[in-house]
C-alpha positions, 0 to 999 in steps of 0.5 A: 500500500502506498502513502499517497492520501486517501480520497475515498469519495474520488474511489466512491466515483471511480467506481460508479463510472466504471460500473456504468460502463458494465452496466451496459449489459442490462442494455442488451435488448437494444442489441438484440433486435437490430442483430436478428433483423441483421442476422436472420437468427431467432430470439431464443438464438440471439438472447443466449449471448446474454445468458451466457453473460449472466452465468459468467458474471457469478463464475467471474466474481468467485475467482477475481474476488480472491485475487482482489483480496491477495493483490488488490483491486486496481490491476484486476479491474484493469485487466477486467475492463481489457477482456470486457472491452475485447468482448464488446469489441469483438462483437464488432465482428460478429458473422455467426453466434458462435463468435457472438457467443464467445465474444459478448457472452464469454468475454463480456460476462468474465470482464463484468464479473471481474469488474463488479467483485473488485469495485463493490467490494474494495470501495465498501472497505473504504466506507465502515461507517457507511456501509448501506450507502456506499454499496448502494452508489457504486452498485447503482452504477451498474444499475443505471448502465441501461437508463443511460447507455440503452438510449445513447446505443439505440442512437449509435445503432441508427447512425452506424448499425449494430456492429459499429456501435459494438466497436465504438462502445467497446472502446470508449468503455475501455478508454474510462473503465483505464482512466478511472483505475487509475484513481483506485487504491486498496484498502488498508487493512481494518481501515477506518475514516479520520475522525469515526469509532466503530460504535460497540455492539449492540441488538442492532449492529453485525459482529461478524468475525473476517471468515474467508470463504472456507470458514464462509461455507461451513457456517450455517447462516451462510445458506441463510443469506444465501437463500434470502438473496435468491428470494430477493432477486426472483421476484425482480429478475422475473418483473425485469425479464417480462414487463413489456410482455405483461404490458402489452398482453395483461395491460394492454398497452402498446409497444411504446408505452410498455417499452416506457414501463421498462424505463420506468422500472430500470429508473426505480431499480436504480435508484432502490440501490441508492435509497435502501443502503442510505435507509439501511445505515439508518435503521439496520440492514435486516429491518430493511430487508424486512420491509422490503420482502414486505412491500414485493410480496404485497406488489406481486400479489397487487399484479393479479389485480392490475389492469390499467396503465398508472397501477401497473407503472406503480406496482413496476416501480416499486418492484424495481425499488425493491430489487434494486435495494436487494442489490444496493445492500447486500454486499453490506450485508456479506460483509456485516456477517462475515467481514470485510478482509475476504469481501471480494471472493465472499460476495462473490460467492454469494452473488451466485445467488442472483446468477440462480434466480435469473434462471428460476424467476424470468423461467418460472413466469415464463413456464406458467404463461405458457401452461396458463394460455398467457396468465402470470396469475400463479408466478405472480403469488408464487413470488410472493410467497416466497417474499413471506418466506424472505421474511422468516428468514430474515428473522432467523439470521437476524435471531442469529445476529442477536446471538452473536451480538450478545456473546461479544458484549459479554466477551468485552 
């Protein structure tokens, strides 16, 4: 580590840029559409790029989280923004799925997850005393990647076609995610902010001990957590997956208006990751993981009802709200149970959680559409059941945290 002065703020910044530029992927059905009309190829053909995407991500994480964790996070995100930028890039050159497969997909998901284990989890180390908001910022870079890239893609596509626009985004993302390193420092161990104490335990702080990820998976909360992140991203993943063709079909909206849903939606996502992990750090992670379970379970039940426009863009938002503090709070919540030291590989670890609920939740709505003749009825109270059962569990670990809280008071 060096002795250059810390700005943790400018390492705050650095990041959400960077994770905007990965956020892109979330952009991905503004590519879709123009490479079939190129191509020929059929919609489950070209949307495999992108779940290859999503199942790299969770892979990348696990194994770059670690490195970070040795060697720091700035040469690792360097390297990550190269394989990410030569996937975009090479997508470029697409002339068969197999090189867009092995391009966006392989590529571009290893880049994302190289990136997004690095960032999330070095710059919450920066931030002790404000874990949930910290968190909350540089993943609502990722989220935000689409309300700002999908327009300014959409605009490039139109101008230059599709693989132009690979190219071009693909090296502009390059030249950022390189400048922005640049302002990335590691985190010393134990850091604390000039000026803050680590407040003492009490029935609504974390105590977790540093665990790495051996220690990680032989503790039986880490399932808990686990299955509760899973919980929190199905009923989002599967909104996100199907809100223009719920709109269009249960709603009947147009096109247009629906495709403005979505927007609605990404904006709420977005800013979810902010409000939940400034709103965490105020009242506890796990009480806002409570409300928030709460209120999905509550909107996805409200789906079965809607059937006008307003209700159906205010039941879309708040989903996204939720979701997006899921996402915003959770590496805060990995690092409360089992310490910041080995957060990069942790976190990444149980991130698969999100990589299995964007196969089971865009799936499932997907499975009882199909058998229903075009009714989301049974997903729909299937996800809010689980969010009932998000809640017990949530009190289950939070019972476990009481414990543990209790035993180091008596320790001390």
């Amino acid at each position: 580590m060096s002795d250059k002065p810390i700005n943790r703020w400018l390492i705050l910044l650095s990041g959400i840029l960077i994770n905007l530029c990965i956020g892109a992927a979330y952009a991905w059905s503004v590519y879709q559409k123009p490479l079939i009309n190129l191509f020929k190829w059929s919609t489950k053909e070209a949307s495999l790029a992108f779940t290859i995407s999503c199942l790299m991500v969770p892979l990348a994480m696990i194994v770059a989280g670690k490195i970070q964790d040795q060697k720091g996070p700035k040469m690792v995100i360097f390297g990550g923004g190269i394989i990410y930028a030569a996937g975009i890039i090479g997508a470029g050159f697409t002339s068969s799925l197999t090189i867009l497969y092995l391009t966006y997909g392989l590529l571009g998901g290893i880049g994302i997850g190289t990136i997004y284990a690095c960032t999330v989890a070095n710059t919450v180390k920066f931030f002790p005393d404000k874990r949930g908001l910290a968190s909350g910022l540089v993943v609502a870079g990722f989220g935000s990647g689409a309300v700002v890239l999908a327009p300014l893609s959409s605009t490039l596509i139109e101008a230059y076609g599709v693989l132009s626009t690979f190219k071009i985004l693909g090296f502009a993302y390059l030249a950022v995610i390189s400048v922005c390193t640049m302002f990335v420092q590691t985190a010393p161990p134990g850091y604390r902010p000039a000026g803050w104490t680590p407040p003492a335990p009490t029935s609504t702080t974390m105590t977790g001990s540093d665990k790495n990820w051996r220690e990680m998976l032989s503790d039986p909360m880490f399932y808990v957590l686990w299955s509760i992140y899973i919980i929190g991203c199905v009923s989002g993943l599967m909104i996100i997956g199907h809100a223009s063709p719920i709109g269009q079909e249960v709603i009947k909206l147009s096109p247009a208006t629906a495709a403005m849903c979505v927007g609605f939606l990404a904006l709420a996502n977005t800013a979810g990751r902010i409000f939940w992990g400034w709103f965490s750090d105020k009242i506890g992670r796990l009480n806002a993981v409570k409300i928030m379970f709460i209120l999905a379970g509550v909107m996805m039940f409200s789906l079965t009802q809607v059937t006008t426009f307003l209700p159906f863009v205010i039941v879309l938002m708040a989903i996204g709200l939720c979701f997006g503090g899921v996402m915003g709070i959770f590496p805060s919540i990995t690092a409360d149970t089992f310490g910041a030291k080995n957060l990069g590989m942790n976190y990444g670890i149980i991130f698969t959680a999100w990589g299995a609920a964007g196969l089971v939740g865009p799936q499932m709505a997907g499975y009882f559409k199909e058998i229903n003749k075009g009714d989301y009825t049974q997903a729909f109270l299937i996800a809010a059941g689980l969010s009932v059962a998000g809640v017990i569990l949530t009190f289950v670990l939070e019972y476990n945290k009481k414990k543990a809280t209790r035993s180091a008071i008596a320790q001390n």
